[in-house]
MIRO-621681 format. One line per 3 residues: their letters; for each residue x negated, y negated, z of C-alpha. Coordinates in pm, 1 decimal. Layout:
% MIRO-621681
a = X:Y:Z | ...
This chain:
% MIRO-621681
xxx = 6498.3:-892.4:-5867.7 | 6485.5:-1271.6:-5697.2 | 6530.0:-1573.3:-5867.5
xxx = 6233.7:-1733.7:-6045.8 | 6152.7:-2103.1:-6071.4 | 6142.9:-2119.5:-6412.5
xxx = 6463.1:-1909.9:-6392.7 | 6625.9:-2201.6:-6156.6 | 6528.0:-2463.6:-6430.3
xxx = 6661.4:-2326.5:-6741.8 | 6998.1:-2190.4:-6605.4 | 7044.1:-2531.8:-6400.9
xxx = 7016.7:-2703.9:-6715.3 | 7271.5:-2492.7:-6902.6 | 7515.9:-2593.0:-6625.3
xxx = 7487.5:-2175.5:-6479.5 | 7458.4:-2065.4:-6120.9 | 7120.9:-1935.7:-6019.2
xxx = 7171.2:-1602.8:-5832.8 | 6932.2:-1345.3:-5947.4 | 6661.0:-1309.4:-6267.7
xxx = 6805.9:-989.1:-6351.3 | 7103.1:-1139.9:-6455.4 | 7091.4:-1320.4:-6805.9
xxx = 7218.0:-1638.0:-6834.3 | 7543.1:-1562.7:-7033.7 | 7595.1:-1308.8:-6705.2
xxx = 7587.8:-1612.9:-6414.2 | 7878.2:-1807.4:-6328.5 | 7936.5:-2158.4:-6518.8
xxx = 7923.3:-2437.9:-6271.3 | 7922.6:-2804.5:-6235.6 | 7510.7:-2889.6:-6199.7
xxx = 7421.2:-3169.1:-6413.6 | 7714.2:-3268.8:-6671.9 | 7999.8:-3485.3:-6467.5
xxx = 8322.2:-3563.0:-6548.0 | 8453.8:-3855.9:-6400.7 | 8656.8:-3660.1:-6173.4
xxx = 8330.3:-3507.7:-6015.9 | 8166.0:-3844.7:-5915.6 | 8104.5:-3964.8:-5574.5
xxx = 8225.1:-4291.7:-5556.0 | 8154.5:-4355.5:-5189.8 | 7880.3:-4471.0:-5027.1
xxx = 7635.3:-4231.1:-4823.1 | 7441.0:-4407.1:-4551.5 | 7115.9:-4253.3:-4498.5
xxx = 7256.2:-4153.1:-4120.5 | 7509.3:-3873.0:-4124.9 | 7661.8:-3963.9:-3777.3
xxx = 7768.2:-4295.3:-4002.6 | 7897.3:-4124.4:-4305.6 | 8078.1:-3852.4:-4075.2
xxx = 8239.7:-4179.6:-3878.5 | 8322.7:-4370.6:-4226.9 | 8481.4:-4006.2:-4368.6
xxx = 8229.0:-3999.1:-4629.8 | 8080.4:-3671.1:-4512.6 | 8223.0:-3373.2:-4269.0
xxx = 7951.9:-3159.6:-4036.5 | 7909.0:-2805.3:-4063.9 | 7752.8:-2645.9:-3784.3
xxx = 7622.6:-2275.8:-3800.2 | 7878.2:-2210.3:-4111.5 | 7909.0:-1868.0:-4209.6
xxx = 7793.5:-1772.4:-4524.9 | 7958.5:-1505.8:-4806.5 | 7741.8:-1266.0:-4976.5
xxx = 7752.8:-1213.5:-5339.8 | 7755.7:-870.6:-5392.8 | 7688.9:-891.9:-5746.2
xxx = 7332.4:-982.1:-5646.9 | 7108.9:-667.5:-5510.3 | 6924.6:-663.1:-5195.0
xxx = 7137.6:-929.4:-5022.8 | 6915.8:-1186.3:-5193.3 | 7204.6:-1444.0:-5259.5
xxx = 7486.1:-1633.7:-5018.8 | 7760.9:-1905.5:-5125.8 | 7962.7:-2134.0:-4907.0
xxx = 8334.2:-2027.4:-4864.9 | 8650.8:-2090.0:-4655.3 | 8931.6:-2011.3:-4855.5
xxx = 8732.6:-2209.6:-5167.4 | 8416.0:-2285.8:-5280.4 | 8230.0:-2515.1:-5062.7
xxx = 8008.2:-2743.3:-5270.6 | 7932.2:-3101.9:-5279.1 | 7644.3:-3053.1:-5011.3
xxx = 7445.4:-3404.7:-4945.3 | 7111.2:-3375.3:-5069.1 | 6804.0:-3494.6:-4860.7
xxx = 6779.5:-3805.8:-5059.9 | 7000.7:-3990.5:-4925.6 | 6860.0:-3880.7:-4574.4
xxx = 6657.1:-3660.5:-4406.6 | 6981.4:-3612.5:-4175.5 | 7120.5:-3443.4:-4483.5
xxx = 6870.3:-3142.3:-4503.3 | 6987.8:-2826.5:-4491.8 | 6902.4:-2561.6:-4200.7
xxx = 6963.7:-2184.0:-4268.3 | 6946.7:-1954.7:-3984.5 | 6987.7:-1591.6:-3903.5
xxx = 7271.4:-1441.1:-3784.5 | 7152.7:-1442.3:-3367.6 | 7125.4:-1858.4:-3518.5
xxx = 6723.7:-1806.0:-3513.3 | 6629.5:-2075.1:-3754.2 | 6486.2:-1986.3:-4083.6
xxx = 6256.2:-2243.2:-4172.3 | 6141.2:-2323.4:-4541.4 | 5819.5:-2141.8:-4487.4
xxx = 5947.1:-1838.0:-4429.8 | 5858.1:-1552.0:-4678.1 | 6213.9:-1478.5:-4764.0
xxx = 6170.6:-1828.7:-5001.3 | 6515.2:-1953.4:-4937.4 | 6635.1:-2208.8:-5128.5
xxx = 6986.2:-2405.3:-5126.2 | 7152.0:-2532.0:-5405.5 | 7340.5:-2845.5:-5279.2
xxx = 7537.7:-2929.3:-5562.7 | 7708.7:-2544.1:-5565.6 | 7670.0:-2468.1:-5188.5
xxx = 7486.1:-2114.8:-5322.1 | 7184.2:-2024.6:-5044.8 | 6915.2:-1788.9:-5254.4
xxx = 6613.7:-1594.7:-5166.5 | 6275.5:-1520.4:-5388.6 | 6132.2:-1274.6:-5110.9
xxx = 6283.2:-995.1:-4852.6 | 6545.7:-1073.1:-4607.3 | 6526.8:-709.1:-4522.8
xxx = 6402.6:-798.8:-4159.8 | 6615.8:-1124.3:-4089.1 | 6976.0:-1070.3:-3936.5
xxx = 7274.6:-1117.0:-4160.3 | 7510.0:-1319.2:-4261.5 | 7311.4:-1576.6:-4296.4
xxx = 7445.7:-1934.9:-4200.9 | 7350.6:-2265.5:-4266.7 | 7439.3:-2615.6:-4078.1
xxx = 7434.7:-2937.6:-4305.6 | 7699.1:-3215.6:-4445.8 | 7926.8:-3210.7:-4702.2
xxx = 8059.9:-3508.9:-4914.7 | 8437.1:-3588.9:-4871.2 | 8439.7:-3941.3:-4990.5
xxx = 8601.2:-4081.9:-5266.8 | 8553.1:-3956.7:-5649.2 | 8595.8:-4126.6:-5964.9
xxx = 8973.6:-4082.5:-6083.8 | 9064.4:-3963.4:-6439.3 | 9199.4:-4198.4:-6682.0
xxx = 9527.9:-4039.6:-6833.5 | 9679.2:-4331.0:-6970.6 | 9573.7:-4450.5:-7347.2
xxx = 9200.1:-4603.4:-7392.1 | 9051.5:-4893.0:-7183.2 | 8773.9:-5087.1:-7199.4
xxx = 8620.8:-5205.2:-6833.2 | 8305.9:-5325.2:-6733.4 | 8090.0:-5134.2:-6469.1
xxx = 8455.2:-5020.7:-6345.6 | 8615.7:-4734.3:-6218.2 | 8974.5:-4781.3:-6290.9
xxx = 9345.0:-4515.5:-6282.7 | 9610.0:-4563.3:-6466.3 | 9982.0:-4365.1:-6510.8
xxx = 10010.9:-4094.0:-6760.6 | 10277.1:-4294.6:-6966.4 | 10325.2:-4630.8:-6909.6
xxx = 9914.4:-4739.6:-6885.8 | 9984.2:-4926.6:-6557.8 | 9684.0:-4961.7:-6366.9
xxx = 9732.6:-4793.0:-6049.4 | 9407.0:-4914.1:-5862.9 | 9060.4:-5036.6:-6006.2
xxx = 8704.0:-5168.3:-5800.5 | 8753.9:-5513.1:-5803.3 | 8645.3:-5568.5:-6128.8
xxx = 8838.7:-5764.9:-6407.2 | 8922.1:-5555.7:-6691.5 | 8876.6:-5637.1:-6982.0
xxx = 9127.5:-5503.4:-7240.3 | 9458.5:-5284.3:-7111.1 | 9666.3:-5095.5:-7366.2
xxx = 10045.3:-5026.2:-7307.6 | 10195.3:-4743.6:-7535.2 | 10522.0:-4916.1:-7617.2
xxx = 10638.4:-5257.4:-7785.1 | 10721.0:-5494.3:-7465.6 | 11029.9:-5733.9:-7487.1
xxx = 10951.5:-6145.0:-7332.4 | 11088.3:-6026.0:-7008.4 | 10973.8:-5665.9:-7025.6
xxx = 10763.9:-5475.1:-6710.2 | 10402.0:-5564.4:-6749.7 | 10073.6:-5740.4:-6528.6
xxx = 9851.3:-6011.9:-6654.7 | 9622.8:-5863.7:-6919.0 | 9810.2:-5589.0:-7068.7
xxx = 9788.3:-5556.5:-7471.8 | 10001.7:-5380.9:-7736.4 | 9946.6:-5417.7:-8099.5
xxx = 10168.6:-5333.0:-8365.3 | 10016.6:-5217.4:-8645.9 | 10312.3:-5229.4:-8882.3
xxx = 10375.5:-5608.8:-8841.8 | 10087.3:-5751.6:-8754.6 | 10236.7:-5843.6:-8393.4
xxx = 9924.5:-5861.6:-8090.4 | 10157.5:-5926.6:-7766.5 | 9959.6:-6024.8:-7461.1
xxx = 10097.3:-5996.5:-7115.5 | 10012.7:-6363.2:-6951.1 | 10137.0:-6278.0:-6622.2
xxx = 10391.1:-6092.4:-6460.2 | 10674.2:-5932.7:-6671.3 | 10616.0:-6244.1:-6898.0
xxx = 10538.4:-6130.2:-7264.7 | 10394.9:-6395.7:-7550.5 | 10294.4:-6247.5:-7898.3
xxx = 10109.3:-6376.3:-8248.5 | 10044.6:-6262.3:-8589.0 | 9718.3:-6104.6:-8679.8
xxx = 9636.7:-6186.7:-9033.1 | 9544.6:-5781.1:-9159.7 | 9425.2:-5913.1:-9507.7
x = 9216.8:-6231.8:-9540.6
């Protein structure tokens, strides 16, 4: 049985591929479709002309890929992007009509979105699914289109920051920032009590909770600290 609409909705929503309506939801792979982790967001920017994102290394071109069936779905109804990995991030049309996706037959006939097979591409997953019979159309199926290679938003290992509108990576242990957008931070945490002389850029924090001590990094290496009153 092909996928539904209503099928494509509720599944998407639970973060669950959309292969077939035969298969329950608790039987479809999990996937990344609308909750992101910060590691998962494109931090780039797409021009709407893909010539321009391919040239700026935002996007790559496939042309004619080669699409893997998924077996677990009957009557060759479903196809997913693969070369040695998934294949996802696909740009969507909305950042360009450059950016929509063309599936074709095996002889590379074009299979447009009118066709009775129903096709439909799910950019996000790179998985290429059909609500009618491909019984007559030559397979594989391939598709050509763009997908994005830009930049993504870098995990924060190091202990708790506060930024504003900022994207910012810092070291596992010592809370250095590696890189940030440009934007002043606002409070910095380091995990250890600094010494006047001790490593450290302008802005960095540490407060000891035992004595009261806040000690503020006031520019490089250079250490100054205060009392905080705890009881008043």
């Amino acid at each position: 049985m092909s996928w539904t609409q209503a099928d494509l909705s509720f599944k998407t929503l639970i973060d669950r591929r959309v292969t077939s309506s035969s298969k329950q939801y608790y039987n479809e792979e999990a996937d990344d479709l609308i909750n992101k982790s910060l590691q998962d967001v494109w931090t780039s920017s797409i021009p709407s002309s893909a010539a321009l994102a391919v040239s700026n290394g935002v996007a790559e071109q496939r042309v004619l890929f080669t699409m893997t069936e998924d077996t677990s779905v009957g009557s060759q109804q479903c196809y997913y992007a693969y070369s040695g990995s998934r294949l996802k991030d696909w740009v969507p049309p909305k950042y360009g009509s450059d950016y929509i996706i063309r599936v074709y037959q095996n002889t590379n006939v074009e299979i447009f979105s009118t066709d009775p097979c129903g096709w439909f591409f799910n950019y996000q997953t790179g998985v290429l699914i059909f609500s009618g019979s491909t019984s007559s159309l030559s397979k594989p199926f391939k598709i050509s289109g763009y997908r994005y290679v830009g930049t993504k938003g870098a995990v924060v290992k190091g202990p708790a920051v506060s930024v504003a509108d900022h994207l910012a990576a810092f070291t596992d242990s010592t809370g250095l920032l590696l890189k940030d957008s440009n934007i002043a931070i606002v409070e910095q945490y380091v995990l250890s009590i600094p010494t006047p002389t001790g490593t450290g850029v302008k802005g960095q924090r540490y407060y000891d909770s035992t004595t009261g001590y806040l000690y503020d990094c006031v520019a490089t290496n250079t250490w100054v600290r205060s009392v905080h009153e705890r009881t008043w």
